[in-house]
N, C-alpha and C positions, 0 to 999 in steps of 0.2 A: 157354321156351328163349331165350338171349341169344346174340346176335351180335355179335363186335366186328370194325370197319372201321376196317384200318391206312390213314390219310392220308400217307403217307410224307413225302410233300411240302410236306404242310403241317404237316408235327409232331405231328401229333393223332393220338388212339383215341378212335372213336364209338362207342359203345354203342348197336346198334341194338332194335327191336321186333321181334322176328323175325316175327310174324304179323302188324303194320301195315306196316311200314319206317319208322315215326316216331323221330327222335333220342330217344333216355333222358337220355342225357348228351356230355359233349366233355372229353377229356383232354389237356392240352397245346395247343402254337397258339396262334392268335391267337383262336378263340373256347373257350377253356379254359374252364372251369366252377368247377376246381378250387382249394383252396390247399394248397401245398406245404408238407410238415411233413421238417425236418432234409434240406432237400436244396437245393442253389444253385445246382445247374444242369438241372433237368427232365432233357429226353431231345429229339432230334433226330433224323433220316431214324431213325427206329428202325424195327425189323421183329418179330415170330413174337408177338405177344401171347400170355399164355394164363394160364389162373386154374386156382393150383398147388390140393391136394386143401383145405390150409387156408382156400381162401378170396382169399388173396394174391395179385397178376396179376404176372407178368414181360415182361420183353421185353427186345430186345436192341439198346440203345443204340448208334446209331454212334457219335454224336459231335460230327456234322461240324460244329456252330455252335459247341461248346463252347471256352472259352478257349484249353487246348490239347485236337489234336484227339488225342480216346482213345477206342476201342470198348469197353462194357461190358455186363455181364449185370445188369439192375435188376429189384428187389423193392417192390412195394407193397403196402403196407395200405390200402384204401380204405374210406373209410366212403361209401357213396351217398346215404345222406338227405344229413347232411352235407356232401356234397363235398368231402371231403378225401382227401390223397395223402399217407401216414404212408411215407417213405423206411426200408426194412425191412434194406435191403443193395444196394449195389453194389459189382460186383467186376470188375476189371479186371488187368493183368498189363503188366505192362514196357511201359508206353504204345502197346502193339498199338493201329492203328487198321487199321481197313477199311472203306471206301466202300460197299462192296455185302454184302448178307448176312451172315444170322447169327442163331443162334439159341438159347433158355437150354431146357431140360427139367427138369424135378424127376424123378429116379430113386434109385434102390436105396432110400433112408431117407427123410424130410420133410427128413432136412439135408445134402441131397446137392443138388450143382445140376450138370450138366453142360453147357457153353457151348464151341460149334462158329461156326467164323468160314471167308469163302470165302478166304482165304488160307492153310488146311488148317492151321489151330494149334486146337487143343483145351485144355481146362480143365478137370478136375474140382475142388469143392470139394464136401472131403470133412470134414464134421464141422470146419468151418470152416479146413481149411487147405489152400490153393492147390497144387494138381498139378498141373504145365504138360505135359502129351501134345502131341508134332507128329507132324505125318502126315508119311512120306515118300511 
């Protein structure tokens, strides 16, 4: 069973042993593991990890170090022997940023992503094309 531990603060995802507590691996941060493939700016105060049905892990970018700041829904391919972080999609919408919370889901098809932020604005991409839902 794996277990991943959001470092919010330090920018990282630990993969932990779920029956030792021993590190597997470090994503991001200052003690990264990884190397980034097709992506130039990692991910920052990110939150909600989670490993879609193919395999692929998401999460939901804030932002807040990135040159400008922007929250986004990130996809990755990762190879674990390897260590690598194959950038699979990010999607983001009208430079929405939000400081706190947020989170991506895989639903209805594999190409569906739905992405929820606590400033009550919503996203679907649906068969790759951007649906902006706001909450009143």
């Amino acid at each position: 069973m794996e277990s991943f531990n959001l470092c919010k603060n330090l920018d990282e995802i630990t993969k932990v042993d779920h029956n030792t507590g021993n590190i597997i691996w470090r994503l991001g941060g200052k003690n990264n593991q990884f190397t980034f493939a097709n992506d130039n700016l990692g991910f920052s105060r990110q939150h909600d990890i989670r490993r879609f049905s193919n395999g692929d892990i998401s999460l939901f970018d804030n932002g807040e170090y990135h040159p400008v700041q922007v929250s986004s829904a990130v996809e990755y391919k990762l190879d674990e022997v390897n260590k690598s972080a194959n950038l699979v999609r990010r999607i983001y919408h009208n430079n929405i940023y939000t400081v706190t919370e947020g989170s991506v889901e895989e639903c209805l098809m594999l190409t569906d992503l739905f992405v929820g932020t606590k400033a009550g604005t919503l996203w679907l991409l649906k068969l790759h094309q951007l649906i902006l839902l706001l909450l009143i």
